[in-house]
DSSP file (Angstrom, degrees, kcal/mol; ACC not computed):
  #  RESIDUE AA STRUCTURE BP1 BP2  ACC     N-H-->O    O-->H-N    N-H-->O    O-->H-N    TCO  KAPPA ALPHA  PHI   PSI    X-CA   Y-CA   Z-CA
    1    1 A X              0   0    0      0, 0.0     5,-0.1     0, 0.0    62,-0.0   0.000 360.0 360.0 360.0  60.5   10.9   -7.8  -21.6
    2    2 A X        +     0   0    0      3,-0.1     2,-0.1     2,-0.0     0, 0.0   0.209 360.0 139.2 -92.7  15.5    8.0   -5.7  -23.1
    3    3 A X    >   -     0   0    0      1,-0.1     3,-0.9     2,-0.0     0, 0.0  -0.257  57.8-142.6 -42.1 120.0    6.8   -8.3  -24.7
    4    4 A X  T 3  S+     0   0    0      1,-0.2    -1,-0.1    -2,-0.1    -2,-0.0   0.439 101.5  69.1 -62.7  -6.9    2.7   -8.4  -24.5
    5    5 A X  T 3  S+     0   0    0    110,-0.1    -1,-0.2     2,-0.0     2,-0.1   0.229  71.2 133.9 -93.4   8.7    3.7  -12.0  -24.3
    6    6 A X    <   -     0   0    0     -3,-0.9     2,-0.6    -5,-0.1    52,-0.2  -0.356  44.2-148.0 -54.6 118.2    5.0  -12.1  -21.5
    7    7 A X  E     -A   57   0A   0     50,-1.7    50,-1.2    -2,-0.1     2,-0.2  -0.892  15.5-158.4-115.3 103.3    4.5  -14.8  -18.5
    8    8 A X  E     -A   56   0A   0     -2,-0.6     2,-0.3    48,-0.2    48,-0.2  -0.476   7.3-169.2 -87.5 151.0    4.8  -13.8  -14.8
    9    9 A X  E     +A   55   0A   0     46,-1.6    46,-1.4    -2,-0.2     2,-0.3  -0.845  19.1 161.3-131.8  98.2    5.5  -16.0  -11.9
   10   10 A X  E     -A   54   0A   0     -2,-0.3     2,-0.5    44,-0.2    44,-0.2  -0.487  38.8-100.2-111.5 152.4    5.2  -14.8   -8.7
   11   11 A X        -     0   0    0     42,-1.4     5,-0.2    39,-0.4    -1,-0.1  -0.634  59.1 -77.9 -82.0 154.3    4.7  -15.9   -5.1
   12   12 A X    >>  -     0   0    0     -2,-0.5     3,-0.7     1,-0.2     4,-0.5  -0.006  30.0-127.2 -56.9 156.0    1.4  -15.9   -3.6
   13   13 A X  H 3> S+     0   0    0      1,-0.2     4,-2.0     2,-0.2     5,-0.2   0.530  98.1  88.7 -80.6  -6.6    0.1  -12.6   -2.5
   14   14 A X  H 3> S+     0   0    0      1,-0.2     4,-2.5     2,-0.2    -1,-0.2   0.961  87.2  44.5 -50.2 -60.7   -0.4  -14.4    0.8
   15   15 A X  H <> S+     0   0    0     -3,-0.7     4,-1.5     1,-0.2    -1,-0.2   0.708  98.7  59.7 -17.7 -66.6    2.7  -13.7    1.9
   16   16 A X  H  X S+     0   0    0     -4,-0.5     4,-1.9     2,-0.2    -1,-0.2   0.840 115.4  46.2 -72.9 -35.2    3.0  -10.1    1.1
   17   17 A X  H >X S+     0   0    0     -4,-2.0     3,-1.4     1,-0.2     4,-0.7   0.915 108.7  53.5 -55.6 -82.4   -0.4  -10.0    3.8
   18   18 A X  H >X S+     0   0    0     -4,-2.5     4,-2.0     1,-0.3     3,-1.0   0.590 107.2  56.3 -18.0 -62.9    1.3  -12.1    6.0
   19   19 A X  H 3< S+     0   0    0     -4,-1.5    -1,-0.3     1,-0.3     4,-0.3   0.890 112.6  35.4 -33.6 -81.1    4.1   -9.4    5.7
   20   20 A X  H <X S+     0   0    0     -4,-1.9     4,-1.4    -3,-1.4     3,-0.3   0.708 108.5  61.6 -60.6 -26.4    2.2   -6.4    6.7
   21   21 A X  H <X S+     0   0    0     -3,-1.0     4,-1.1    -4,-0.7    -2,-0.2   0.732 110.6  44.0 -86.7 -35.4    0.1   -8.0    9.2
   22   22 A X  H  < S+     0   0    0     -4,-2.0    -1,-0.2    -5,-0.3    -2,-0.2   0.340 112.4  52.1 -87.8  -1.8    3.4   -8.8   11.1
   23   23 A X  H >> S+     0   0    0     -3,-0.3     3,-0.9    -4,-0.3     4,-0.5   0.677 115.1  43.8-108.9 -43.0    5.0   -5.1   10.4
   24   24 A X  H >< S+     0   0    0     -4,-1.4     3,-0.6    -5,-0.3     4,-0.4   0.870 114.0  47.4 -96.1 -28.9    1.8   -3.7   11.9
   25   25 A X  T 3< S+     0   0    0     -4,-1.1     4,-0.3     1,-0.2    -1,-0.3   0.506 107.4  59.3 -75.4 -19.6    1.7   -6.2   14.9
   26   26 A X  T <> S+     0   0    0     -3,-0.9     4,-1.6     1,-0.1    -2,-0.2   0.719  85.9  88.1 -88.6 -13.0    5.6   -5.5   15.6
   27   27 A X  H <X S+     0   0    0     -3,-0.6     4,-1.1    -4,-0.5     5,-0.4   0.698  86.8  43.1 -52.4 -39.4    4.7   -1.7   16.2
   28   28 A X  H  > S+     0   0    0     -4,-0.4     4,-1.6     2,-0.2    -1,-0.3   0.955 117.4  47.8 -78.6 -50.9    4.0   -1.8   19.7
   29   29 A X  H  4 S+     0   0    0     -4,-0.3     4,-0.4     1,-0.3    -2,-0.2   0.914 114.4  45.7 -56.0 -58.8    7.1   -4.0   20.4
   30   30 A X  H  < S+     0   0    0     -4,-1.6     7,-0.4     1,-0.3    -1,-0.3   0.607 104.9  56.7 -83.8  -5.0    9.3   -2.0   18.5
   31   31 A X  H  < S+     0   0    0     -4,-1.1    -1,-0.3    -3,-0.3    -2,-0.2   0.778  86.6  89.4 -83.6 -31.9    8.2    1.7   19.9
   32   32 A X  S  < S-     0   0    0     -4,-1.6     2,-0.2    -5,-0.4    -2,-0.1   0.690 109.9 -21.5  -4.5 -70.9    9.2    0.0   23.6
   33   33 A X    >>  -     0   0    0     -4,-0.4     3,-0.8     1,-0.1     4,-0.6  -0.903  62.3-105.9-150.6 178.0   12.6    1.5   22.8
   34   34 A X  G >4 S+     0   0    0     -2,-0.2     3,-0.6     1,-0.2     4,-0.3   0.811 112.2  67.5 -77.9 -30.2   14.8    2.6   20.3
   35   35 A X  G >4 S+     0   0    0      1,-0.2     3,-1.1     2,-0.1    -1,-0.2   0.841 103.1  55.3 -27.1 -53.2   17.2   -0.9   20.4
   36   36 A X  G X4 S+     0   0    0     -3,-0.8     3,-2.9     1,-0.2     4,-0.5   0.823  75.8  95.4 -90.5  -7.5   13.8   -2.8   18.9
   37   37 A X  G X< S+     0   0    0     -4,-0.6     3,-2.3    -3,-0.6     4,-0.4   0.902  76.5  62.2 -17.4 -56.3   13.3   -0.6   15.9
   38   38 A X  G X> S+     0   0    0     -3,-1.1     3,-1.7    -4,-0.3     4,-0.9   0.911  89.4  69.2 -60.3 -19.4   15.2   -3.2   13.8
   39   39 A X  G <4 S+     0   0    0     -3,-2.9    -1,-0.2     1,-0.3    -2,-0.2   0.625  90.2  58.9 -76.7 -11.4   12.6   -5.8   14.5
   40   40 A X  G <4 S+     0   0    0     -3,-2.3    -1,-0.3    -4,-0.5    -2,-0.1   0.532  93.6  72.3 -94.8   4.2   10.3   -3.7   12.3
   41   41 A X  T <>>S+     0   0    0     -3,-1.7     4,-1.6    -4,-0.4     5,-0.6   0.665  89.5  65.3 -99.8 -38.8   13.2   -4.4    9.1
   42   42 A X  T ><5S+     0   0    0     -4,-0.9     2,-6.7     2,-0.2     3,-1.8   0.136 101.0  37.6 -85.5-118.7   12.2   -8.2    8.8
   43   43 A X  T 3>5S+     0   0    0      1,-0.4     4,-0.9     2,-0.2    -1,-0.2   0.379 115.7  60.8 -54.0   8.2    8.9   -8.3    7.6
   44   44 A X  H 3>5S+     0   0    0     -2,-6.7     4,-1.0    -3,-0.2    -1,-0.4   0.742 109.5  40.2 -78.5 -28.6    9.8   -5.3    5.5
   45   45 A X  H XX5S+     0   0    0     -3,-1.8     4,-2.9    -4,-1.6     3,-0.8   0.926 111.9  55.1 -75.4 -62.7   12.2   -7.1    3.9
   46   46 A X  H 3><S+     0   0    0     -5,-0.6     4,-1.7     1,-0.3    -2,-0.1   0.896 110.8  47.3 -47.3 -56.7   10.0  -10.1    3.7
   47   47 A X  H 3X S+     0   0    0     -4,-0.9     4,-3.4     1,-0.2     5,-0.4   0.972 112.3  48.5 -40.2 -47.8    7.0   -7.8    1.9
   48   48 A X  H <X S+     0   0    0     -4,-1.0     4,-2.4    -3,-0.8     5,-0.4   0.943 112.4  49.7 -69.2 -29.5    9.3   -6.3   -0.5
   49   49 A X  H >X S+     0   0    0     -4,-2.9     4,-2.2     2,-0.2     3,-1.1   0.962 112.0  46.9 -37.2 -83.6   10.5   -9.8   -1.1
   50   50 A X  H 3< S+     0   0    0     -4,-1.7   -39,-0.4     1,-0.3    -2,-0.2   0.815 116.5  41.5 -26.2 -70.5    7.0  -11.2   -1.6
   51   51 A X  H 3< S+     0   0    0     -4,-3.4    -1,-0.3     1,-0.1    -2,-0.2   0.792 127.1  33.9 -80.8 -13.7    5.7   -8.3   -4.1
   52   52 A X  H << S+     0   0    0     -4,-2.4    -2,-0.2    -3,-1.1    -3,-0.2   0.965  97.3  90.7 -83.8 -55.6    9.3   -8.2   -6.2
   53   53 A X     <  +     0   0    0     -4,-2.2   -42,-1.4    -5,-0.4     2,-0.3   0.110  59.7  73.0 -45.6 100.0   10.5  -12.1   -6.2
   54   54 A X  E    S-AB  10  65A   0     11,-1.6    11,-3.9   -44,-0.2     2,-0.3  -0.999  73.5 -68.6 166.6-153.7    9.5  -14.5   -9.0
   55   55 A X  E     -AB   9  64A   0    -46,-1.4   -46,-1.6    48,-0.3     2,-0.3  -0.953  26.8-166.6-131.5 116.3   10.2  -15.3  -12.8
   56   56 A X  E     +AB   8  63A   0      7,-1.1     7,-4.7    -2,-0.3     2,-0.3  -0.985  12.1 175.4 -87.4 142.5    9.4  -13.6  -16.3
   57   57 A X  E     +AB   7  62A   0    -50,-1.2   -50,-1.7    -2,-0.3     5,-0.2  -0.995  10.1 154.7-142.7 140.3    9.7  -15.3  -19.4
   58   58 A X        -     0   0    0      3,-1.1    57,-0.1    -2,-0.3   -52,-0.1  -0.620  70.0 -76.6-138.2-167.3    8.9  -14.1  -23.1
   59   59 A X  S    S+     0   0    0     -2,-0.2    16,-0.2     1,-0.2    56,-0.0   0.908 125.1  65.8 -63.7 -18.5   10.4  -15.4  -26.4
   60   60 A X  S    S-     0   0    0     14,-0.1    15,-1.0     1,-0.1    -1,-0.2   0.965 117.5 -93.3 -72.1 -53.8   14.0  -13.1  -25.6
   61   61 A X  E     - C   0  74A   0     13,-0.3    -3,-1.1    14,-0.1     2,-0.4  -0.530  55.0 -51.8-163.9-118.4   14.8  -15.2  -22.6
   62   62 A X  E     -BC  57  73A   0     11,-1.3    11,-3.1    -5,-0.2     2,-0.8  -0.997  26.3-144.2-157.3 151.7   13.9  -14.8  -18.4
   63   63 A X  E     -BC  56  72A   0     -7,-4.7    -7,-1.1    -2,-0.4     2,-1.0  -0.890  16.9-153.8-128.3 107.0   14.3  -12.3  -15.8
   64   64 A X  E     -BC  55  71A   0      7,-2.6     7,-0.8    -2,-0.8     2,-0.3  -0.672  18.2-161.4 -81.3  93.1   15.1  -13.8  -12.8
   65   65 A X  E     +BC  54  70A   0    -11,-3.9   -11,-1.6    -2,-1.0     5,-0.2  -0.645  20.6 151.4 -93.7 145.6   14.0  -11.7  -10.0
   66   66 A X        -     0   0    0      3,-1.1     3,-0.2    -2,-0.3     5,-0.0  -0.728  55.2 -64.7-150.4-153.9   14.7  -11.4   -6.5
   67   67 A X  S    S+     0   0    0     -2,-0.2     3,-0.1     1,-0.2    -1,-0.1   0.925 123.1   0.1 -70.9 -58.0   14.8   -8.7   -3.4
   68   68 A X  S    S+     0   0    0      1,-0.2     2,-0.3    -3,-0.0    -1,-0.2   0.382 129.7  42.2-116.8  10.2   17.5   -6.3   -4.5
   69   69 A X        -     0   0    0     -3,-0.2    -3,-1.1     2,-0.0     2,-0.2  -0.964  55.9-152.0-155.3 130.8   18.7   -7.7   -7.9
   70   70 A X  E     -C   65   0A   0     -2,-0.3     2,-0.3    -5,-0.2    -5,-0.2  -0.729  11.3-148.6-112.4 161.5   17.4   -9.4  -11.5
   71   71 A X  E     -C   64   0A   0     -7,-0.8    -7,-2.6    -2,-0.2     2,-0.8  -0.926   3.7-146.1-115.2  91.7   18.9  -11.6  -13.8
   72   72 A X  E     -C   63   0A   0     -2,-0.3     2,-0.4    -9,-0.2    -9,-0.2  -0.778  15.1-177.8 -92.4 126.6   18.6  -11.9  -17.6
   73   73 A X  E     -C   62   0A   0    -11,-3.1   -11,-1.3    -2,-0.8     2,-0.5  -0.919   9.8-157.7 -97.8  92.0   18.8  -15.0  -18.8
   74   74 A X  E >>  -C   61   0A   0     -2,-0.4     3,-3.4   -13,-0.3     4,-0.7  -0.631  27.9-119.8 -56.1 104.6   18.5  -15.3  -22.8
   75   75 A X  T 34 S+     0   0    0    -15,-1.0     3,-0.4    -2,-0.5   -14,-0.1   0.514 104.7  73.9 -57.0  -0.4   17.5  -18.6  -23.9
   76   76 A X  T 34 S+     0   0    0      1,-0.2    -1,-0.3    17,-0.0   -15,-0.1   0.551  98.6  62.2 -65.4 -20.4   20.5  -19.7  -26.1
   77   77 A X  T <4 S+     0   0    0     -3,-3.4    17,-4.1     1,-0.1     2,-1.8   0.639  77.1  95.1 -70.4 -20.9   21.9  -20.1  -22.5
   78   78 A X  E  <  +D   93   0B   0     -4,-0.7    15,-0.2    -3,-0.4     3,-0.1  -0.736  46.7 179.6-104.8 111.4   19.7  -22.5  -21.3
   79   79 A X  E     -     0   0B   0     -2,-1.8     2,-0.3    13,-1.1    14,-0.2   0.537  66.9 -27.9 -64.8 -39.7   21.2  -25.6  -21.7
   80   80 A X  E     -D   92   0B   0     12,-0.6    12,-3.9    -3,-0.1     2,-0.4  -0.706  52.9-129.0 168.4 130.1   18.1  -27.5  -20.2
   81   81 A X  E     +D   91   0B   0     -2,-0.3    10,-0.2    10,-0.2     2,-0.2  -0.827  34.0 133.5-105.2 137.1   15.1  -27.3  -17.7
   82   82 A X  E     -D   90   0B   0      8,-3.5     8,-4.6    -2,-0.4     2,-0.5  -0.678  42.4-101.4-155.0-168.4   13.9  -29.5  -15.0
   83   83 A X  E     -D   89   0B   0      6,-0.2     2,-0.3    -2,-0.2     6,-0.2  -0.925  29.1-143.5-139.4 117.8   12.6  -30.0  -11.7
   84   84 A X  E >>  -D   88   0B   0      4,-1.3     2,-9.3    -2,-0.5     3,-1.3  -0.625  36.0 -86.0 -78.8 142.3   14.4  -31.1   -9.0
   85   85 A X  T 34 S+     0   0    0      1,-0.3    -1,-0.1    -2,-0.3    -2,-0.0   0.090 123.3  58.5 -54.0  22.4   13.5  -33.3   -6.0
   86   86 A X  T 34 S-     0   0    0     -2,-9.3    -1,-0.3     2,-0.2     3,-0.1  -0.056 122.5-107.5-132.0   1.4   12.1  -30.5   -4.0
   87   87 A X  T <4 S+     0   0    0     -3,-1.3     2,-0.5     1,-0.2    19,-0.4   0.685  74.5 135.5  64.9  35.1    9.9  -30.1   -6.7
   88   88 A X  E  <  -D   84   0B   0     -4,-1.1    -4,-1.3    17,-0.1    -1,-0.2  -0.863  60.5-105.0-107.2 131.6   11.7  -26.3   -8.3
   89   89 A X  E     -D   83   0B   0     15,-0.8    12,-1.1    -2,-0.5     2,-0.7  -0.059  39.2-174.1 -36.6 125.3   12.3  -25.4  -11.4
   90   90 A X  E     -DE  82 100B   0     -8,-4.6    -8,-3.5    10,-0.2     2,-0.7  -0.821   6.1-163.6-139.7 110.8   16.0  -25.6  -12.1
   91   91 A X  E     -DE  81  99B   0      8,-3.2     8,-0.9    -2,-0.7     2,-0.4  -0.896   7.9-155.3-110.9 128.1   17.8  -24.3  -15.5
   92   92 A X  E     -DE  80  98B   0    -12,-3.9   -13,-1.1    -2,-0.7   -12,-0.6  -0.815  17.4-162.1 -91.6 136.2   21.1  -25.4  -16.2
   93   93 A X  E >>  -DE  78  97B   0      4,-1.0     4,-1.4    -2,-0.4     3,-0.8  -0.641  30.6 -71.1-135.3 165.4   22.8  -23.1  -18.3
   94   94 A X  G >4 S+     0   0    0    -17,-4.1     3,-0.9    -2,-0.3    -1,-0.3  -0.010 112.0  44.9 -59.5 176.0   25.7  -23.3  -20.4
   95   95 A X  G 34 S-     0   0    0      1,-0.3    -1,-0.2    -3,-0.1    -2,-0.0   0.618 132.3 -72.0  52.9  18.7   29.3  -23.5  -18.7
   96   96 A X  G <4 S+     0   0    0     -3,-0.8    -1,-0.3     1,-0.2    -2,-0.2   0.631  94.7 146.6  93.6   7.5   27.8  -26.0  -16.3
   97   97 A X  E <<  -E   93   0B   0     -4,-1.4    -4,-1.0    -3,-0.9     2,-0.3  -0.250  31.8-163.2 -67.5 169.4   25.8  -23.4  -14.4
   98   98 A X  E     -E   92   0B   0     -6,-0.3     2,-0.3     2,-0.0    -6,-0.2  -0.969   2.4-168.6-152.5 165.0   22.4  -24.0  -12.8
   99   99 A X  E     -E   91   0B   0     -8,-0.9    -8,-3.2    -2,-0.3     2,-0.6  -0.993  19.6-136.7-152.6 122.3   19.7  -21.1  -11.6
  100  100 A X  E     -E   90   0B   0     -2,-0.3     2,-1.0   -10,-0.2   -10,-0.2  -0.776  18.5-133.1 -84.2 125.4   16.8  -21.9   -9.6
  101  101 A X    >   -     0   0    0    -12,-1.1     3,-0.9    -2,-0.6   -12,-0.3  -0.750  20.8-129.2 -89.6 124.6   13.5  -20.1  -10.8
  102  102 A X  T 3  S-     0   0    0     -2,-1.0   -37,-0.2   -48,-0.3     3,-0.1  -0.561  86.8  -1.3 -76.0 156.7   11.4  -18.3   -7.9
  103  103 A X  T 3  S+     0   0    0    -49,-0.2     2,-0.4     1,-0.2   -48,-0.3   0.530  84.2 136.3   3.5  72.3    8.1  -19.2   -7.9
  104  104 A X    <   -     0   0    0     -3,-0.9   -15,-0.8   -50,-0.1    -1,-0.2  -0.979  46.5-148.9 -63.3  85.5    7.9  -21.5  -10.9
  105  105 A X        -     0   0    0     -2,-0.4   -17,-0.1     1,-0.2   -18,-0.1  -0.401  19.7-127.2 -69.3 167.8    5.7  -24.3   -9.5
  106  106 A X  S >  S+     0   0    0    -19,-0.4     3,-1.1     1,-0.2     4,-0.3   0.736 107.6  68.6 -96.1  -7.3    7.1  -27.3  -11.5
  107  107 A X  T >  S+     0   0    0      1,-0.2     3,-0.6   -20,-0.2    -1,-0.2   0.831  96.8  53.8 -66.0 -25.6    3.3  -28.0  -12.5
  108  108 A X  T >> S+     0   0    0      1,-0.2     4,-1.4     2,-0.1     3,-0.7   0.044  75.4 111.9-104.7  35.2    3.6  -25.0  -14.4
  109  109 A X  H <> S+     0   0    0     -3,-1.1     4,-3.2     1,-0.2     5,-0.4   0.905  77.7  60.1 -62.6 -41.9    7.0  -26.0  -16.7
  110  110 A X  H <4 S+     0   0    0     -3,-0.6    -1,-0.2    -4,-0.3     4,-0.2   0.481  98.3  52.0 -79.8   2.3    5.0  -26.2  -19.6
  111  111 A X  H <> S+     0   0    0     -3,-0.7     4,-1.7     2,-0.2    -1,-0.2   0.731 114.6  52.1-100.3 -65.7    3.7  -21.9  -19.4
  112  112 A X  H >X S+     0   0    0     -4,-1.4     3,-3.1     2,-0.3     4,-2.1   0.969 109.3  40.8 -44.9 -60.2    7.5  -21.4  -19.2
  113  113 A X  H >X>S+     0   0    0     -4,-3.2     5,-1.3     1,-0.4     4,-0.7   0.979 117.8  50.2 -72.7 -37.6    8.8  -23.5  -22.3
  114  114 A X  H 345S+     0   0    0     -5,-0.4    -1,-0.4    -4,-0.2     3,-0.4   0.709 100.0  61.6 -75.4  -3.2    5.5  -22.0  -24.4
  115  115 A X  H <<5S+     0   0    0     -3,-3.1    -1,-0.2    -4,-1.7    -2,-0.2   0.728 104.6  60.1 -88.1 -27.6    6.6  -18.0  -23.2
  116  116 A X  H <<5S-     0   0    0     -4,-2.1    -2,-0.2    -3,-0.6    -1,-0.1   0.823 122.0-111.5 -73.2 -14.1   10.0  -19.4  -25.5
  117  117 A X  T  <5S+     0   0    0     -4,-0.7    -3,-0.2     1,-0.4     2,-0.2   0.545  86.4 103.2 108.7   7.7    8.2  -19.8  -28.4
  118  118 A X      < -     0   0    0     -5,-1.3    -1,-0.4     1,-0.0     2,-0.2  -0.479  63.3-131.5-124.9-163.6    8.5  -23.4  -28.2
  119  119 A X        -     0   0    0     -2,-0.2     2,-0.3    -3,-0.1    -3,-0.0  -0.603  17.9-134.3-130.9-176.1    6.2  -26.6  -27.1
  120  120 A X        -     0   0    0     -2,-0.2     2,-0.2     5,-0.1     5,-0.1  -0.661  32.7-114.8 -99.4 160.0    7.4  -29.5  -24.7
  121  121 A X  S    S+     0   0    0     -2,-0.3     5,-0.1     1,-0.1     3,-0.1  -0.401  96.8  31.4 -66.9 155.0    6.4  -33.7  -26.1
  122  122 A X  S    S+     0   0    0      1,-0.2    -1,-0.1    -2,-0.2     4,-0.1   0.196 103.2  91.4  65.3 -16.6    4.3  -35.8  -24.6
  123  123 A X  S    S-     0   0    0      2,-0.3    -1,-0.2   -13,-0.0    -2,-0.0   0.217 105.9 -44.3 -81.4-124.0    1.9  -32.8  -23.2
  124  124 A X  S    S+     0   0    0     -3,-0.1    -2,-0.1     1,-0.1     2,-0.1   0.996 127.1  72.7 -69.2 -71.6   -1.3  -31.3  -25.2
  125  125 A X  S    S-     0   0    0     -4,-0.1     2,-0.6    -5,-0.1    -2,-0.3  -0.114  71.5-165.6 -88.0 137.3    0.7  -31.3  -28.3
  126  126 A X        -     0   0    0     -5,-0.1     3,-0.3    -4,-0.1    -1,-0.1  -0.690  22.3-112.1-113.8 123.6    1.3  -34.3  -29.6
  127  127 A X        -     0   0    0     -2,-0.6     2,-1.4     1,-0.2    -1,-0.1  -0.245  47.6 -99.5 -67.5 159.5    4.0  -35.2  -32.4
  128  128 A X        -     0   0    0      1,-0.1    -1,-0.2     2,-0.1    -3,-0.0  -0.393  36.2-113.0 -97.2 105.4    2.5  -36.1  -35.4
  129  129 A X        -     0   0    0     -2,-1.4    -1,-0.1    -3,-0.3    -2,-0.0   0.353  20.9-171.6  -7.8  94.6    2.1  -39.7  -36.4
  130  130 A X        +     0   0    0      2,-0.0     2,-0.2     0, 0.0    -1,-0.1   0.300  47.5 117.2 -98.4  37.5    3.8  -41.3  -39.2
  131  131 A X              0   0    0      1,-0.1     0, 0.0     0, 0.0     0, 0.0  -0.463 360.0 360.0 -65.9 149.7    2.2  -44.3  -39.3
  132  132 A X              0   0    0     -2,-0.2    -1,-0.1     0, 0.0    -2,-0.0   0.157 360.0 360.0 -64.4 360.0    0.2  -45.0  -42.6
């Protein structure tokens, strides 16, 4: 996906602060003794989370990312995209499968389906009238 066309989706950078602010605020805790050392391994995780975790999509498909692992997804597998009652992006993909996209706000469906080369109805573009 090296596509200059390319559309990222991330989670907010909020987070990844949030992240650090909580690593640097567990130091004291975790020097006590050597036993609280792991405490300092969640909001490490959580950063690396934060700055990796989210969604590209260009015309070849989506790369589904997350803490230790990606997914490409080719669109000839996706069967159909929507948003479920929790308000996430959800593609169901052929063989009955379904894939949650991270941080894909469902306001932002319509960035996704243009990165495929394609348009959605019923938004900006409007099919064209054959009335006379």
């Amino acid at each position: 996906m090296s596509s200059t066309d390319t559309v990222h989706f991330r989670y907010s950078q909020a987070i990844w602060v949030a992240a650090v602010i909580a690593f640097i605020s567990a130091l004291p805790l975790a020097s006590a003794g050597w036993y609280l050392t792991p405490i300092l391994v969640v909001p490490l995780l959580i950063g690396v989370w934060a700055w990796r975790a989210g969604t590209d999509a260009d015309r070849a498909g989506m790369k589904v990312r997350a803490l230790f692992g990606q997914r490409l997804i080719p669109w000839h597998e996706v069967v159909q995209l929507g948003v479920d009652d929790r308000r996430r992006v959800i593609a169901s993909l052929t063989g009955g499968r379904f894939v949650q996209l991270p941080a894909v706000p469902a306001a932002d469906l319509h960035r996704l389906v243009a990165a495929s080369g394609q348009h959605l109805l019923g938004t900006d573009d409007q099919e064209p009238s054959t009335a006379a």
